[in-house]
LUMTORBA-315438 format. One record per residue: residue number from 1; z, x negated, y negated of N, C-alpha, C, O in turn; chain. Coordinates in Angstrom, 3 decimals, always signed. Atoms other than C-alpha are relative to their C-alpha. Last residue first. Example, Ala and Ser with C-alpha at 12.3 -4.5 7.8 and 13.67 -1.06 7.14 Angstrom:
2 | -0.060 | +0.820 | +1.190 | +7.140 | -13.670 | +1.060 | +0.730 | +0.770 | -1.090 | +0.899 | +0.261 | -2.198 | A .
1 | +0.000 | -0.890 | +1.190 | +7.800 | -12.300 | +4.500 | +0.000 | -0.900 | -1.200 | +0.665 | -1.936 | -1.181 | A .
This chain:
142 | -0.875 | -1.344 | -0.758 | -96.578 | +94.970 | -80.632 | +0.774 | -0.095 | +1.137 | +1.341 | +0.903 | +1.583 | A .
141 | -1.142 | -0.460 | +1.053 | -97.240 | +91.578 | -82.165 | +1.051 | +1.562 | +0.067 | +2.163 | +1.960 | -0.281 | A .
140 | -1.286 | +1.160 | -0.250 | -98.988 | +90.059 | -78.900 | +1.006 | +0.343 | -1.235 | +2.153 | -0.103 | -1.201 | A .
139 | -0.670 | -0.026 | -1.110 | -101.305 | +93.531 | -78.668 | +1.337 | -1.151 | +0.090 | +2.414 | -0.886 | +0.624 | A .
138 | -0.314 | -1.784 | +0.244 | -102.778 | +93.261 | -82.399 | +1.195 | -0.141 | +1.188 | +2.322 | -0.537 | +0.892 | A .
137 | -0.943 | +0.233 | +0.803 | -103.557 | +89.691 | -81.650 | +1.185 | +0.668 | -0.482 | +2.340 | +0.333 | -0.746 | A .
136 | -0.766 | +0.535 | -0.653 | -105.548 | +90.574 | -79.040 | +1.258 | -0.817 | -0.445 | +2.125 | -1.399 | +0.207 | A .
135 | -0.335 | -1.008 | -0.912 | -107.513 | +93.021 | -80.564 | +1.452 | -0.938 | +0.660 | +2.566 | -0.439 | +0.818 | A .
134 | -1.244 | -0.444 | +1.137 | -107.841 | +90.115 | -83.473 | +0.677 | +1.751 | +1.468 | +1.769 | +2.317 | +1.465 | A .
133 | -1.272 | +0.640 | +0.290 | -109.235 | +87.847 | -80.393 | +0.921 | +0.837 | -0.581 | +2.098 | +0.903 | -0.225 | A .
132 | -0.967 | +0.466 | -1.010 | -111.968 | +90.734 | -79.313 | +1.533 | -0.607 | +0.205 | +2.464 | -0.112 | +0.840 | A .
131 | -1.234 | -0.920 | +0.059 | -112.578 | +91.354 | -82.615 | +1.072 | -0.181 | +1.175 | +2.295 | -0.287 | +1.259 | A .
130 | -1.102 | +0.105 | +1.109 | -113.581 | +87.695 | -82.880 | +0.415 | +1.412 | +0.136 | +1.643 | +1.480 | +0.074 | A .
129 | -0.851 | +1.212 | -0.214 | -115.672 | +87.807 | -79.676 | +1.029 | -0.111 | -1.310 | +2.148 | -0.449 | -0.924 | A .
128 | -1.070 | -0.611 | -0.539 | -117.526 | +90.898 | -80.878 | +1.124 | -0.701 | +0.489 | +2.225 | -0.154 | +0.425 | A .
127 | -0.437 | -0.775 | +0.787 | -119.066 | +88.773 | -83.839 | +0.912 | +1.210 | +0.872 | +1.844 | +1.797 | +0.322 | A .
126 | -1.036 | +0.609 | +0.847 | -119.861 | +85.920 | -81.513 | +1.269 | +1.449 | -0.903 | +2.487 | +1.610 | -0.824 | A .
125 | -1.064 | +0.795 | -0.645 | -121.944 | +87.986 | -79.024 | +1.487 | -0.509 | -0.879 | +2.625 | -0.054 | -0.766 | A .
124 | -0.812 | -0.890 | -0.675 | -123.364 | +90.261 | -81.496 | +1.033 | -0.413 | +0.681 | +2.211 | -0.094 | +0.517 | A .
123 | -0.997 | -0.511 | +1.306 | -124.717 | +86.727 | -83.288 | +1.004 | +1.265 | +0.284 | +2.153 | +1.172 | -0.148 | A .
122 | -0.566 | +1.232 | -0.028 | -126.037 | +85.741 | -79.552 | +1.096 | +0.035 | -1.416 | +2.287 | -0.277 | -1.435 | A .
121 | -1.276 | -0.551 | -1.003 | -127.862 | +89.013 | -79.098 | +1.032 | -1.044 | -0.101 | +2.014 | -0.585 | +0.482 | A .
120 | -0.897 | -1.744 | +0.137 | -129.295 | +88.560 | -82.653 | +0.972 | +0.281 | +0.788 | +2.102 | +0.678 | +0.502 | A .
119 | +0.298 | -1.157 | -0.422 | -130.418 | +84.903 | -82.076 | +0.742 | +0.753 | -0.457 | +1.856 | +0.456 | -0.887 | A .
118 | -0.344 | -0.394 | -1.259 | -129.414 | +82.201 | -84.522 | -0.367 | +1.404 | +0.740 | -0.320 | +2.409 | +0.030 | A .
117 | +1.076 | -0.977 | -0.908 | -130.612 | +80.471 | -87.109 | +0.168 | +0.382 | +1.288 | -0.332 | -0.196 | +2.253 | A .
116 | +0.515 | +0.864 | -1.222 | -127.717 | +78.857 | -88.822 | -0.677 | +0.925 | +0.374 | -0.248 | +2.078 | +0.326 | A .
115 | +0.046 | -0.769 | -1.408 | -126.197 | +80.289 | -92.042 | -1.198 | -0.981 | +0.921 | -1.983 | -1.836 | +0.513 | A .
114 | -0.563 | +0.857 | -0.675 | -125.620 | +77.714 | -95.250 | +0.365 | +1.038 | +1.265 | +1.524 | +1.052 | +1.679 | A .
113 | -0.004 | +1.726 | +0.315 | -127.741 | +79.456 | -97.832 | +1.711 | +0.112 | +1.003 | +2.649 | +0.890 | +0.830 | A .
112 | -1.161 | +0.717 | -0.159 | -128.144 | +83.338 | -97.347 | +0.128 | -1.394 | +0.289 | -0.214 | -1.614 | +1.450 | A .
111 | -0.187 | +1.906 | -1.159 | -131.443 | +83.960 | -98.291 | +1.169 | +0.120 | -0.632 | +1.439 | +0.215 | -1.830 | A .
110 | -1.353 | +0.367 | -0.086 | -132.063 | +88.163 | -100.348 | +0.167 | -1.461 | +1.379 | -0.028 | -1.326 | +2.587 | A .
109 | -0.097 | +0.595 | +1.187 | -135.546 | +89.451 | -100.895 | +1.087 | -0.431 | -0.388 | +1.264 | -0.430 | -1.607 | A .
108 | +1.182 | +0.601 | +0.253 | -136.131 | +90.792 | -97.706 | +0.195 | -1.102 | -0.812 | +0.093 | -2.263 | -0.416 | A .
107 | +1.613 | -1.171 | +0.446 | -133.091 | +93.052 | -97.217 | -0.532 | -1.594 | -0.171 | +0.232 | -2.557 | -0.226 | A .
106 | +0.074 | -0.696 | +1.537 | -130.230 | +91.206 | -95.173 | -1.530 | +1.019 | -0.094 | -2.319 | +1.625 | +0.631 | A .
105 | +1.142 | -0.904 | +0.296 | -129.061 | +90.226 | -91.441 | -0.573 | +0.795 | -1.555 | -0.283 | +1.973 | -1.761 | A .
104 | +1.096 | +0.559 | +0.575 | -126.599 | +87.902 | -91.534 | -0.634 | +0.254 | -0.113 | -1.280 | -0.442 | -0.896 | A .
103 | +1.083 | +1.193 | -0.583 | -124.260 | +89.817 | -89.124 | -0.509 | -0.302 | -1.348 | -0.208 | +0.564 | -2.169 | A .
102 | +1.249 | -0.400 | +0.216 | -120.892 | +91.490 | -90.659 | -1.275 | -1.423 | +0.602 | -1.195 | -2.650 | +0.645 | A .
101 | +0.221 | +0.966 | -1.000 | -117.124 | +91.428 | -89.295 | -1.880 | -0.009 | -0.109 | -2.496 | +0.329 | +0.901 | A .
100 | +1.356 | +0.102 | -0.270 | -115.710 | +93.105 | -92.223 | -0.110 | -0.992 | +0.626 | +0.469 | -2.047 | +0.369 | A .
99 | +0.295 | +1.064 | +0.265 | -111.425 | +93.880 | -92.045 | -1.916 | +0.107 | +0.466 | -2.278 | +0.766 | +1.440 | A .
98 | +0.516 | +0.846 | -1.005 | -111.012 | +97.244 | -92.927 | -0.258 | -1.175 | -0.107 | -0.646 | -1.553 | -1.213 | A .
97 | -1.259 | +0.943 | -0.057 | -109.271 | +98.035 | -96.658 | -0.371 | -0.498 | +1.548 | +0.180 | -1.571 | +1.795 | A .
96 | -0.931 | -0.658 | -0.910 | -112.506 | +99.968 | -97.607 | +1.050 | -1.555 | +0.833 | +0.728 | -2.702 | +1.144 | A .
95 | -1.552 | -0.200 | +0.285 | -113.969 | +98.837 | -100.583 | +1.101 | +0.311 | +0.885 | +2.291 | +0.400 | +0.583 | A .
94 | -0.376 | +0.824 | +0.326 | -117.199 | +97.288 | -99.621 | +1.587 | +0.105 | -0.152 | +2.455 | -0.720 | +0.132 | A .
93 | -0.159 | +1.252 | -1.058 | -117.802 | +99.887 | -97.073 | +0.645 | -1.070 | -0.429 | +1.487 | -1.599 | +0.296 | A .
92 | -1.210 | -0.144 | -0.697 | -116.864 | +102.647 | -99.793 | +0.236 | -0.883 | +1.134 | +1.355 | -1.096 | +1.600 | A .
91 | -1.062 | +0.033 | +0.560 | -119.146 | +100.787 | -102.454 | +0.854 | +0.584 | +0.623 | +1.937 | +0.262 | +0.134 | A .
90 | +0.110 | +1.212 | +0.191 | -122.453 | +100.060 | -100.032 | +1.539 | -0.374 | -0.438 | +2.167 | -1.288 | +0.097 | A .
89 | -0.300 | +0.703 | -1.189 | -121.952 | +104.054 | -98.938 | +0.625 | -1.805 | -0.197 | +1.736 | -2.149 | +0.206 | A .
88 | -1.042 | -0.275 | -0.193 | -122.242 | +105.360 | -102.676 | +0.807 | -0.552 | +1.643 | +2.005 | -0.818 | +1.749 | A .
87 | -0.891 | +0.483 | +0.859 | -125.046 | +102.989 | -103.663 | +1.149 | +0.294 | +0.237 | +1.979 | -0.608 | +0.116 | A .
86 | -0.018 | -0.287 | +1.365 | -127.062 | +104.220 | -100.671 | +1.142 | -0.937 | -0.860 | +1.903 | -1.718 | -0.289 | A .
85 | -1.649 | +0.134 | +0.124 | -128.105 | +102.992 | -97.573 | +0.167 | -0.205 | -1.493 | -0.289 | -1.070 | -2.241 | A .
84 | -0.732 | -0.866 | -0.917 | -131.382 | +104.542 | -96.553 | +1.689 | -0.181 | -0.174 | +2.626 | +0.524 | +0.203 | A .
83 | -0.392 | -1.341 | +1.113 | -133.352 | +103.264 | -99.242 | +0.951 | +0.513 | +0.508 | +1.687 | +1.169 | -0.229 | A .
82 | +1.134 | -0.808 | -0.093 | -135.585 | +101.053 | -96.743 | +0.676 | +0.956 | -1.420 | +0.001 | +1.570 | -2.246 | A .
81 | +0.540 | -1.137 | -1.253 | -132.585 | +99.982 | -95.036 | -1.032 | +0.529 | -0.640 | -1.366 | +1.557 | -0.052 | A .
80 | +0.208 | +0.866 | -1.317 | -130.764 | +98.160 | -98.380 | -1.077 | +1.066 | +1.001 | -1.547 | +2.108 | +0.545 | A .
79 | +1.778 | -0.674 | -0.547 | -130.524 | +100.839 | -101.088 | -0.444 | -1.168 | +0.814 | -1.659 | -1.323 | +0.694 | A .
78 | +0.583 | -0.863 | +0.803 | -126.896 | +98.942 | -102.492 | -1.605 | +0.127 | -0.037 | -2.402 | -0.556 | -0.680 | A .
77 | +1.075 | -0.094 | +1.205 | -126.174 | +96.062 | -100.418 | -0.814 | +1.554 | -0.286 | -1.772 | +2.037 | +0.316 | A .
76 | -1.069 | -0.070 | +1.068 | -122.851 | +95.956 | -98.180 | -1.004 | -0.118 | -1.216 | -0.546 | -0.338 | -2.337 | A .
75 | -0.691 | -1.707 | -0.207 | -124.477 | +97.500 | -95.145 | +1.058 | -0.376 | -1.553 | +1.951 | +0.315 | -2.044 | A .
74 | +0.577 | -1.030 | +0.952 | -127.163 | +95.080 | -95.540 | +0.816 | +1.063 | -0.313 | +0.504 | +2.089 | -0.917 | A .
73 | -0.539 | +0.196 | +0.851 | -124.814 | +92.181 | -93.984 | -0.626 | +1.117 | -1.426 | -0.250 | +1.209 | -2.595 | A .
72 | +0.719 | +0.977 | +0.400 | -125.538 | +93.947 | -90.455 | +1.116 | -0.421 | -1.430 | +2.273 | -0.016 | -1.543 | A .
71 | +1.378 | -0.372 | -0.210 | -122.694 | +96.016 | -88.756 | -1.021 | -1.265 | -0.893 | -0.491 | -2.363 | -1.065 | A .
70 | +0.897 | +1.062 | -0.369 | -119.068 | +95.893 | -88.331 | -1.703 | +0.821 | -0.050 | -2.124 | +1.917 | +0.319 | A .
69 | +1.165 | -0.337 | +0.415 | -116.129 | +97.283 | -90.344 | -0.669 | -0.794 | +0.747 | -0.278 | -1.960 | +0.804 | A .
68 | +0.978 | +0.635 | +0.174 | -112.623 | +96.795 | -88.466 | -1.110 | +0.566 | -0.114 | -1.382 | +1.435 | +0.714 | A .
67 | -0.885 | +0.996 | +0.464 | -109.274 | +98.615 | -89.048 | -1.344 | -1.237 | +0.162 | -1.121 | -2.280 | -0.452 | A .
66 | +0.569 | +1.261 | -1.322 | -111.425 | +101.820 | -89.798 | +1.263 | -1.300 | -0.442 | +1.884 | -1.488 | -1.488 | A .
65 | -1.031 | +0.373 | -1.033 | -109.559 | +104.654 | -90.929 | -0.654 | -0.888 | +0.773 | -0.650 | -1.016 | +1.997 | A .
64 | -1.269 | +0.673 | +0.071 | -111.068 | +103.838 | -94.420 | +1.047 | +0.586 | +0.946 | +2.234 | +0.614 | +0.621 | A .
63 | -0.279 | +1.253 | -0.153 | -114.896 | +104.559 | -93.326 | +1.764 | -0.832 | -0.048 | +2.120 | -1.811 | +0.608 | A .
62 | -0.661 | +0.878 | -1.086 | -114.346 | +107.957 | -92.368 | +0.116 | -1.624 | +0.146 | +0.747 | -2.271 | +0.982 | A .
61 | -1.031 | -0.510 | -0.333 | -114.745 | +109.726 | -95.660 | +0.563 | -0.423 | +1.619 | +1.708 | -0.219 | +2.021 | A .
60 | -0.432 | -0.023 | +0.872 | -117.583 | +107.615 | -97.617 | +1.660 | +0.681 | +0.846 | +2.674 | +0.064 | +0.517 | A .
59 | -0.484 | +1.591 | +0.335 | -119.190 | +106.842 | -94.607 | +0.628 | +0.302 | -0.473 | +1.537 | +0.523 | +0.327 | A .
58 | -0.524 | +0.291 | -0.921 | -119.779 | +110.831 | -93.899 | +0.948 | -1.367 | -0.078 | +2.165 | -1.413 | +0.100 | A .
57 | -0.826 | -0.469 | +0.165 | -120.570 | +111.435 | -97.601 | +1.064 | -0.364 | +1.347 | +2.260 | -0.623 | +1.208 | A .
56 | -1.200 | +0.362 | +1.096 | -123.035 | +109.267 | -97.345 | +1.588 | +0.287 | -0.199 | +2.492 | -0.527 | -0.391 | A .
55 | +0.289 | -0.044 | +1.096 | -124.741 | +110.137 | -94.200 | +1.047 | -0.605 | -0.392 | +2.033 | -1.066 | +0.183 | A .
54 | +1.442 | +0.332 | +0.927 | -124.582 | +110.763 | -90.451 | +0.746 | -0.175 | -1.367 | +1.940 | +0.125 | -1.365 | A .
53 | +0.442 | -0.896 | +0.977 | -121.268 | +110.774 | -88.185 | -1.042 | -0.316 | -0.933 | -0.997 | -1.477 | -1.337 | A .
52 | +0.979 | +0.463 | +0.481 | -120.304 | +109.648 | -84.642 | -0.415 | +1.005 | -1.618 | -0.545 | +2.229 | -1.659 | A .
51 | -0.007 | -0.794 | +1.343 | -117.161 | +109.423 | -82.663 | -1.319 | -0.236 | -0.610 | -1.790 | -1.344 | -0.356 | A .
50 | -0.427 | -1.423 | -0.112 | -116.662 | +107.746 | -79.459 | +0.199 | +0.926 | -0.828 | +1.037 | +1.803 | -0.614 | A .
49 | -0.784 | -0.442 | +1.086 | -119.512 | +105.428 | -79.630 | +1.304 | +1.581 | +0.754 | +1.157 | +2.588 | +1.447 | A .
48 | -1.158 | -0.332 | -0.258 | -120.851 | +105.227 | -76.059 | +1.155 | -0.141 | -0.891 | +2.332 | -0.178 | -0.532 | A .
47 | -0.686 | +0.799 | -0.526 | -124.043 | +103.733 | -76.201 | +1.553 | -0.126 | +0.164 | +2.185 | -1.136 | +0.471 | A .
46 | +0.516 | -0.176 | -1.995 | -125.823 | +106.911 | -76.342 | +0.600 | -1.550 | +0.647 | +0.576 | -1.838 | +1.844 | A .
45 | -0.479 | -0.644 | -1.207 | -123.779 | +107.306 | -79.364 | -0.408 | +0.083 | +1.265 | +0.091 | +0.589 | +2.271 | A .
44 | -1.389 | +0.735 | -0.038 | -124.936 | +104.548 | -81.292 | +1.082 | +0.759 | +1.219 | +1.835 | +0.326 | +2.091 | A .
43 | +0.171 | +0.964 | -1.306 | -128.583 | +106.091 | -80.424 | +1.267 | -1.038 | -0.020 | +1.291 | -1.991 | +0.760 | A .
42 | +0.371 | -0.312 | -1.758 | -127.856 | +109.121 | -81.988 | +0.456 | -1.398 | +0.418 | +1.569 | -1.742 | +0.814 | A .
41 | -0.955 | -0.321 | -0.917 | -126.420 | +107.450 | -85.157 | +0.121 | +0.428 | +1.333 | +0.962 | +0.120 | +2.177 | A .
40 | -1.089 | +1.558 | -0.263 | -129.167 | +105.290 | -85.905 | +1.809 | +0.533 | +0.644 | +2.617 | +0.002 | +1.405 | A .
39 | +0.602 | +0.754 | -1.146 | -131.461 | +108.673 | -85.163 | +1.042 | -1.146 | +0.061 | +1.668 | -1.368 | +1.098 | A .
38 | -0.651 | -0.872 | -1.712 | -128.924 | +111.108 | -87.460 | -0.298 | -1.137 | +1.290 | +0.528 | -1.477 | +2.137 | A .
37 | +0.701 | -1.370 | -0.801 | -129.719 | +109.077 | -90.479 | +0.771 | +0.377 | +1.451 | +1.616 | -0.064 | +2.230 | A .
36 | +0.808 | -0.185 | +1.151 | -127.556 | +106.347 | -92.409 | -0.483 | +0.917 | +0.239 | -0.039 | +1.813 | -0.480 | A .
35 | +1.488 | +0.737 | +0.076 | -125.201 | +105.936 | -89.375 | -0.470 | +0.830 | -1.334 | +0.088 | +1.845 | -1.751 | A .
34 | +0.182 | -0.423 | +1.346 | -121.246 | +105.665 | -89.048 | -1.533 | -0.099 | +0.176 | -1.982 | -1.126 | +0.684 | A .
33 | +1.853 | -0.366 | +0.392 | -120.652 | +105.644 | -85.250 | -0.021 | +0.479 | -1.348 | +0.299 | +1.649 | -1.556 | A .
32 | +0.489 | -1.359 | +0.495 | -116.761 | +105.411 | -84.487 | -1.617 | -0.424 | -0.460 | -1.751 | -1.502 | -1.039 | A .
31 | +1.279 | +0.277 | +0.748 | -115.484 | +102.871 | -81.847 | -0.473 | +1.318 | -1.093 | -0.439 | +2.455 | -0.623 | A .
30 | +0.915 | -1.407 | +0.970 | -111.987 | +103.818 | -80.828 | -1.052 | -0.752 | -0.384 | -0.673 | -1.752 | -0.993 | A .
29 | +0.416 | +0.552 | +1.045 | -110.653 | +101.044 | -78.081 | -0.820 | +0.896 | -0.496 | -1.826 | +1.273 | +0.104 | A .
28 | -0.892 | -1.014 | +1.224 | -108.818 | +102.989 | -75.453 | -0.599 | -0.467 | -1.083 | -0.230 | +0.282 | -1.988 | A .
27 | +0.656 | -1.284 | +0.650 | -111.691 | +101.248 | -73.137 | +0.517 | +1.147 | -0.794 | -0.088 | +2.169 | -1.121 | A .
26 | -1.090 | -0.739 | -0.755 | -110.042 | +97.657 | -73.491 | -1.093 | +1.382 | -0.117 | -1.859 | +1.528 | -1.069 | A .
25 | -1.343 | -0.026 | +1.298 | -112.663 | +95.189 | -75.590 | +0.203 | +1.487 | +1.230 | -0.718 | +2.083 | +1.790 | A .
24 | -0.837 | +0.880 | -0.139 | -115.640 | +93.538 | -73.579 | +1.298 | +0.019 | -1.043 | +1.802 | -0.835 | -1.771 | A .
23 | +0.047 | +1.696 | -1.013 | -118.372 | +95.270 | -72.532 | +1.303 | -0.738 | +0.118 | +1.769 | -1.166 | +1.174 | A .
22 | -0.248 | -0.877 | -1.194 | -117.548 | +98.616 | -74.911 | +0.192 | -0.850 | +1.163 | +1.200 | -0.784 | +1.866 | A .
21 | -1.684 | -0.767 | +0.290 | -117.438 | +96.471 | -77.856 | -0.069 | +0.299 | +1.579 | +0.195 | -0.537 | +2.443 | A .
20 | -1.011 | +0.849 | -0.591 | -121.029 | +94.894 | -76.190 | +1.614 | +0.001 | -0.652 | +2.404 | -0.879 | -0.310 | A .
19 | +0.193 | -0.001 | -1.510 | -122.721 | +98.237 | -75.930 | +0.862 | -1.244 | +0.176 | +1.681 | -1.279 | +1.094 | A .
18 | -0.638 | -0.757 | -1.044 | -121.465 | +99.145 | -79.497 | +0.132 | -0.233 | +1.379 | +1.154 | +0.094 | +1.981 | A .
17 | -1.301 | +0.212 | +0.395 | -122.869 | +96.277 | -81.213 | +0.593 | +0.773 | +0.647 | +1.214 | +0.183 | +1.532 | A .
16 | -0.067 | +1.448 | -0.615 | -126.442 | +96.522 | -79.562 | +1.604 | -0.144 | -0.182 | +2.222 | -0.389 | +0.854 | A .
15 | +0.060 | -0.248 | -1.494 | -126.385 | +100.364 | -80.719 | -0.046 | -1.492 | +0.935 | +0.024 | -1.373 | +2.158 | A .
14 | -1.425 | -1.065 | -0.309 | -125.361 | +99.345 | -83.978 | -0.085 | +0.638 | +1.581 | +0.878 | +0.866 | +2.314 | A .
13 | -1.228 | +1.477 | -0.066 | -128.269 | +96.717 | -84.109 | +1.456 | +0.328 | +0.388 | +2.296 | -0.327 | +1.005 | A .
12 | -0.194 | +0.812 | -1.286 | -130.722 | +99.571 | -82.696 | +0.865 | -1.135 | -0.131 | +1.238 | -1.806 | +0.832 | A .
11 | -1.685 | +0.411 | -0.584 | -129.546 | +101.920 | -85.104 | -0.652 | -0.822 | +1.048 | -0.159 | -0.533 | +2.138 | A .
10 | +0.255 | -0.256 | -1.513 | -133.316 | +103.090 | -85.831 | +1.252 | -0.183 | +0.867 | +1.383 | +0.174 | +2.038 | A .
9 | +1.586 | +0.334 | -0.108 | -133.124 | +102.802 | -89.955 | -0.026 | +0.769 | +1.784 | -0.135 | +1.983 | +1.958 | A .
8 | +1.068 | -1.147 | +0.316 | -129.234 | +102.962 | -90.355 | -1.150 | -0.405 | +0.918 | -1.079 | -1.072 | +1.950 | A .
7 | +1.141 | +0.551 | +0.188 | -126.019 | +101.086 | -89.549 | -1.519 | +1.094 | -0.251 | -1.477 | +2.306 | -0.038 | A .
6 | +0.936 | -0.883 | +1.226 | -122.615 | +101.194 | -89.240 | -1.613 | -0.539 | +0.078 | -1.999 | -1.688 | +0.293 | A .
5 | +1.030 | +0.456 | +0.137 | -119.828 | +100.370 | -86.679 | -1.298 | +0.533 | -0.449 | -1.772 | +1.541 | +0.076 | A .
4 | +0.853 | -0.354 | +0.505 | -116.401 | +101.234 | -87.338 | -1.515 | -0.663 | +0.204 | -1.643 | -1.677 | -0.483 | A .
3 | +1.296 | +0.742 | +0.286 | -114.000 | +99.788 | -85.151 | -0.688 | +0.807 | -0.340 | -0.803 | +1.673 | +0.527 | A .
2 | +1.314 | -0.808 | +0.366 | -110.465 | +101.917 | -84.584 | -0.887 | -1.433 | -0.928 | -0.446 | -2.171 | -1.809 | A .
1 | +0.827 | +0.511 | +1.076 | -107.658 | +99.586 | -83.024 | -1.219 | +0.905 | -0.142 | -1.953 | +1.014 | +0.840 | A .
């Protein structure tokens, strides 16, 4: 299973997401590092992404060998991050035939109605816990 995990600004949510993939999914498990700037991607890789690439164009051409998208819910809003996640990223994430496993996390000026207030490490938790299962789903059909 290849997991995409995306994110910009400082990558520290993508670097939270990576450390617990790695925690608790087989270690043949491909993670790839999509980031907005170089820094969100660095630090995806210091958590042991095994692939990592900056920018638009990057997203745009590795997002559809992902079989799961994961990262905040900004990664599907057009100039989200400050600016950092562009129109052309927002529309190959949205479009890409991966299944999205996204946190709740938005821009500012955007309330999601009927989410629960829940910690960050605790939303990571959950959200690797379901690949976890579909990993394991994967394995009982092969």
């Amino acid at each position: 299973m290849k997991i995409a995990v995306v994110d910009g600004m400082g990558g520290s949510i993508g670097h939270q997401i990576v450390l617990e993939l790695r925690r608790n999914l087989p270690e043949d498990t491909e993670i790839i590092a999509l980031g907005a700037n170089a820094i969100a991607t660095g630090n995806m890789m210091k958590a042991r992404a095994n692939r990592g690439a900056t920018g638009e164009n990057a997203v745009r051409v590795c997002i559809g060998e992902a079989d799961v998208i994961m990262g905040s819910l900004s990664i599907l809003i057009p100039n989200s991050m400050m600016g950092e996640l562009t129109p052309g990223m927002a529309e190959a994430i949205a479009s890409a035939r991966g299944r999205k496993i996204l946190l709740p996390l938005t821009h500012p000026r955007i309330d999601i109605l009927g989410t629960v207030d829940t910690p960050l490490p605790k939303l990571i938790e959950q959200a690797v816990e379901m690949v976890r299962r579909m990993c394991e789903e994967v394995e009982k059909d092969v």
